[in-house]
C-alpha positions in Angstrom: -128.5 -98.8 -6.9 -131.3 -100.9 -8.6 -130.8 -104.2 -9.6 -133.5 -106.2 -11.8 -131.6 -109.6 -11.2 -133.1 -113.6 -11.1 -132.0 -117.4 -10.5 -133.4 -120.1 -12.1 -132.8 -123.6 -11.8 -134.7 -126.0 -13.5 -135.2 -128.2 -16.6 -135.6 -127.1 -20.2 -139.1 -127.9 -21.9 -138.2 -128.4 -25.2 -135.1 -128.1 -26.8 -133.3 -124.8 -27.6 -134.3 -123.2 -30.9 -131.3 -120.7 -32.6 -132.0 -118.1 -35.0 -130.2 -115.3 -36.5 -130.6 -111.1 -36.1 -130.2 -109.3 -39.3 -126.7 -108.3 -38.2 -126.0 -111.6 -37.9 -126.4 -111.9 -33.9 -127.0 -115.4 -32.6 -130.7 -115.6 -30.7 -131.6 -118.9 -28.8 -135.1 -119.5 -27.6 -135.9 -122.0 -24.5 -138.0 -122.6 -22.3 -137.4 -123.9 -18.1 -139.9 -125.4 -16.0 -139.4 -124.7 -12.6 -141.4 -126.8 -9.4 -142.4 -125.5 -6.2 -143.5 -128.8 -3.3 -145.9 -128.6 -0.4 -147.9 -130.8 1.6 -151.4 -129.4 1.9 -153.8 -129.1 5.0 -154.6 -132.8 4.4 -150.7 -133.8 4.5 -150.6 -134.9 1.2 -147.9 -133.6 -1.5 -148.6 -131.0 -3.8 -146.4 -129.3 -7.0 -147.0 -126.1 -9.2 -145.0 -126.0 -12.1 -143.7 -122.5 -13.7 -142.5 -122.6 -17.0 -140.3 -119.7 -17.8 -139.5 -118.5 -21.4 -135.5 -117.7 -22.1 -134.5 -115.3 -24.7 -130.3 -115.7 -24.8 -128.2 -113.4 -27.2 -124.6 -113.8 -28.5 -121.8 -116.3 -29.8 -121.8 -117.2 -25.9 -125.3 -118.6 -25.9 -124.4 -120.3 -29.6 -121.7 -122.3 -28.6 -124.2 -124.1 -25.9 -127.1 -124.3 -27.8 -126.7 -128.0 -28.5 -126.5 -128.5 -25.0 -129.7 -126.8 -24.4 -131.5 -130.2 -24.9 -135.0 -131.2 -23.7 -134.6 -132.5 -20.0 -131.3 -131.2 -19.3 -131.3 -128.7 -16.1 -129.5 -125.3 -16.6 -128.8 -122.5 -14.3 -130.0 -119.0 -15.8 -129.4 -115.9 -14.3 -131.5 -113.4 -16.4 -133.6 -109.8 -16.0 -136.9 -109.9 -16.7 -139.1 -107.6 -18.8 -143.0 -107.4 -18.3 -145.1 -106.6 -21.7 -148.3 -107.2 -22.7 -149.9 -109.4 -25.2 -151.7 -106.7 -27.0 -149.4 -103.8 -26.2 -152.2 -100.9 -26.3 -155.3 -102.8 -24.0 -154.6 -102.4 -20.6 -156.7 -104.7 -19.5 -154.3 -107.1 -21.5 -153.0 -110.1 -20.2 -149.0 -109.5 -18.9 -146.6 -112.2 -20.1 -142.6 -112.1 -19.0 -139.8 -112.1 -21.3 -136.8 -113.3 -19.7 -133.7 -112.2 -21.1 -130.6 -114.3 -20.3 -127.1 -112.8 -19.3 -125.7 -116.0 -18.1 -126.6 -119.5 -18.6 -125.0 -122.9 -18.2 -126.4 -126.3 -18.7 -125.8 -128.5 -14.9 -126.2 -132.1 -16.2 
């Protein structure tokens, strides 16, 4: 069995932007910042932000895509797909594409 599965729960960057396949499909484009906290060796608090972009296909994703606001936290679970940013240089930087199977906003 392989499974290419992952959680995220965070807040959304900006709001949601919908568009439109040719066949008509709706596509909605977010981003979610995620924060990891640590104290350091010196005891003070530290935070490293991740921002994760969210590709989200179907009528599904449309009806929430208002929701999808600017500050709101969501829940996405997604499978990610690795690419690079010039395709044929392997040396290229790799950038991840998350694509969303499920997504709900929290608050």
């Amino acid at each position: 069995m392989n499974l290419n599965q992952h959680t995220i729960i965070g807040f959304i960057g900006r709001n949601a932007e919908t568009k439109q396949l040719p066949n008509g499909t709706p596509v909605i484009k977010f981003s979610v910042a995620t924060t990891r906290s640590w104290k350091d060796d010196r005891g003070e608090w530290r935070d490293k932000t991740q921002w994760h972009n969210v590709v989200a296909f179907g009528q599904g994703f449309a009806q929430i895509a208002a929701r999808l606001a600017k500050g709101t936290q969501v829940f996405v679970q997604r499978r990610t797909r690795h690419s690079r940013v010039r395709p044929y240089d392997p040396s290229s930087e790799r950038q991840e594409d998350d694509r969303a199977r499920y997504s709900a906003a929290c608050r």
